[in-house]
Structure formats: C-alpha cells, structure tokens
C-alpha positions, 0 to 999 in steps of 0.5 A: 549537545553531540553525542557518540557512539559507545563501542561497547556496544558493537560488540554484537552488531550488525551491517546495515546498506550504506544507501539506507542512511545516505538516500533513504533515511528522511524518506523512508517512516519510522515503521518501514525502518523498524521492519528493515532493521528486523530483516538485517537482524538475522539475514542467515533466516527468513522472515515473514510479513507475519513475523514481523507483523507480531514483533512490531506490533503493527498489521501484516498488511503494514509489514508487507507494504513495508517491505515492498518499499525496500524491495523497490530501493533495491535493498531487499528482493523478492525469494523465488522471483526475479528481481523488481526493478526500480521505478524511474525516479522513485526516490527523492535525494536526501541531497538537497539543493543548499540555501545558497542554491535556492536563492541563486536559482530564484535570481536566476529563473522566473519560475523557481520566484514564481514557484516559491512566492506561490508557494509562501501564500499556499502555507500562509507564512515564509518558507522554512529552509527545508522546505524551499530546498525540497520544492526547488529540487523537486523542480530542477532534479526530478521535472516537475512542473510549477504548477503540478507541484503547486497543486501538490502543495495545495492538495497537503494544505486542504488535508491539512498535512502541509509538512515536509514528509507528507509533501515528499511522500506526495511527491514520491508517488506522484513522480512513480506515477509520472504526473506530468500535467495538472490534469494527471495531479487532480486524477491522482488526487481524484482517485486516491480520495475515491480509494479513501471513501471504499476503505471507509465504506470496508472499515465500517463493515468490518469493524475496524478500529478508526485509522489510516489505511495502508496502500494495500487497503486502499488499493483493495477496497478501490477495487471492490467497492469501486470497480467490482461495485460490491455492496456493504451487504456482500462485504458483509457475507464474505468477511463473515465467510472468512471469520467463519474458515479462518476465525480472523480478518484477512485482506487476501482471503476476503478478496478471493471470495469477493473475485469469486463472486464478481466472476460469477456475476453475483450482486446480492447475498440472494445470488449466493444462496441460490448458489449455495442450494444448487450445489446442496443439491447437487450433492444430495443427487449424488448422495442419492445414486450411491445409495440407490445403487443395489450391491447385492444384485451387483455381487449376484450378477457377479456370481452368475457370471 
C-alpha cells in the first residue's frame, strides 16, 4: 500500500530542517521528535521545557533533555548562550552500508566475518538485514573496534533490549564517550549500572511511579547518591524541604539543597537541625538587642544635646 500527501493539508504548514528527516529520523525517539515538532510549530515565540512538558504530556526533566539532543544536532541552540558545538561523531547516519556492501566487506576483511559470526551467536539466531548494515557501519564509519562493538551487543542481550534502536542509542553514547577499548566499554557499562542503582535508591525516596529515568535523572541521582554519599534520610529531608517551598517535586531544587548540605559537610538530618537552632538563635539575639535598645534615653540623650 503507498500513500501520498494530501495538499489540502498544506494549506497551514510549517518548515521543518531537511537534516532532521535525512540524518536524524531512525535516531532521534518519538518524544524527541514530538518536542521539535512543538518548537518549529511557532518559531515567532519561545517555548519553554515547562510548556512543552504540559503539552506532551511528558516530565519537564524529559522536555529538557529532548531539547539538548536537538541543540547537539545543531537544529536548535541555546538563547542567551553561545552556541554548543557538536560532539565528533555524535550522530550515527541513516545511510547505511547496502546489503550488497555488507557481504562484500565480509569476503574481504576478517574482522567484519568475525564481527558479524560473532555477533549471530550473541542474538541466537541470523542477522537481519538492518542489523548487519549498522554493525559494519559502525566498524568502517565510525572506528569502533570489533570488539568494543561486540561487548556493546553483549551488554543490550544481558538487558534484554538487543533491537536496533537501543543498540544505536548505545553506540551513539559510546561513540560521544570516545570508548575506544573493552576496558572504556565495561567503565561505561559500570557506570551507567551505578547511576541506575542511585536513581532507584531517589525513586523510592520520592515516591516516584516505576519507570525509566532520564539521562538528567540518572546523572542527578549518580551525583548524590554516589559521589556526595547522601543517605535516604537526607534525600528525604531535602525533598521534604522543597515540597514544603515549592508544593512539587523538582530536580533542580532538591539539588541545590543537597549541594548545600554536602558544602557544609553534613551527613545526617541531626547536622541540620543543629544548623537550624544555630541560626534560630541567632536571630532571636538579634531580635533581643532591638528590643533591649532604650529609645526614650536615646531621644533624651538627644534632647540634652
């Protein structure tokens, strides 16, 4: 079945970058493309991660992180900052190798043979077409080596998500990361696990509903859980601190009270509250000295002059 476009349509339309379809269309989610479809909707105004958020229907932690991917393609740029440049060899083509290429690299290179046998025994079964074009791409176009994109596949079969888009999104960040070695793989592999594990340990402590956390997320919950060595009790105390002040859940907030705390070196809700009578007090001494000043020897003092 074809289909075609109906020109009544076009009668209210808008542009969109020719890149978006000809580079980025198999990499890019379906959110991240709903959120530059949202942007190039009304390009005479600014949107906000906030609006977008509400519009899609998706978290504002989402939104920004889907905007970042476009400001990295060069599609969107930051306002009031220069502009990003794009990492090398961020984006993985959409112009793969044709099958005819595939098994003409194959006869010719032991290491695509190699590359691909191993790969068939990794899945369990025989190659699909797509699959083979993007692993010898990701050989011959972007440097990887056999066996930092063997480990790849062996790291999305153990997770369970061994299709062509998570194994491109692997690629993608592995290729930003410039892992060039097994070793750089299994550091990758190593952290990202560790950033799971904190988010789990944030999710809990937050109450949020059972899903797959952003990059933001990830990053966030890394940091304190893992590098700050914040306790469930003190993400505790600062998500109660910014429901208090904000009446929501935000990221941002939350971790400006966590750097806070780790600046001043506290470890346990008993360092806040120390902190917390400290400044009590010292408010009620000031508080004290006003009202023990004497205005009326003040204003005869005043007088006698």
């Amino acid at each position: 079945m074809e289909f075609s476009l109906d020109f009544k349509s076009m009668s209210s339309s808008f542009p969109i970058p020719c890149d978006v379809a000809d580079k980025y269309i198999k990499l890019a989610s379906g959110e991240q493309l709903k959120v530059l479809l949202l942007v190039m909707r009304d390009l005479s105004n600014k949107i906000s991660a906030k609006d977008i958020a509400e519009k899609i229907g998706i978290s504002e932690i989402s939104a920004e992180d889907a905007l970042l991917f476009w400001v990295r393609c060069g599609i969107l740029k930051k306002e009031n900052s220069e502009p990003e440049k794009k990492d090398k060899n961020i984006m993985i083509s959409a112009e793969l190798p044709t099958r005819e290429d595939v098994i003409a690299r194959g006869m010719e290179d032991d290491k695509i043979r190699l590359l691909l046998r191993e790969a068939q025994l990794k899945f369990g079964r025989n190659l699909k077409n797509n699959e083979s074009r993007l692993l010898v791409s990701l050989y011959d176009d972007y440097g990887m080596d056999v066996s930092v994109i063997l480990l790849l596949l062996q790291h999305a079969v153990a997770e369970n998500k061994a299709n062509l888009s998570n194994i491109r999104s692997i690629a993608v960040k592995w290729i930003k990361a410039d892992v060039r070695s097994v070793r750089d793989g299994e550091k990758m592999i190593a952290d990202e696990a560790r950033g799971k594990l904190a988010f789990s340990v944030v999710r809990k402590t937050f109450g949020i509903e059972q899903r797959l956390p952003s990059e933001k997320e990830i990053f966030l919950s890394n940091l304190w859980v893992n590098e700050w060595g914040m306790s469930a009790e003190m993400l505790k105390a600062a998500y109660d601190a910014c429901v208090d002040q904000k009446a929501k859940v935000s990221f941002a907030y939350i971790g400006k009270i966590l750097e806070k705390w780790h600046s001043a070196g506290y470890q346990t809700k008993e360092d806040i509250k120390v902190d917390n009578n400290n400044r009590a007090a010292k408010r009620q001494s000031v508080a004290n000295d006003f009202a023990g000043f004497d205005l009326d020897a003040f204003e005869a003092k005043l007088n006698s002059d």
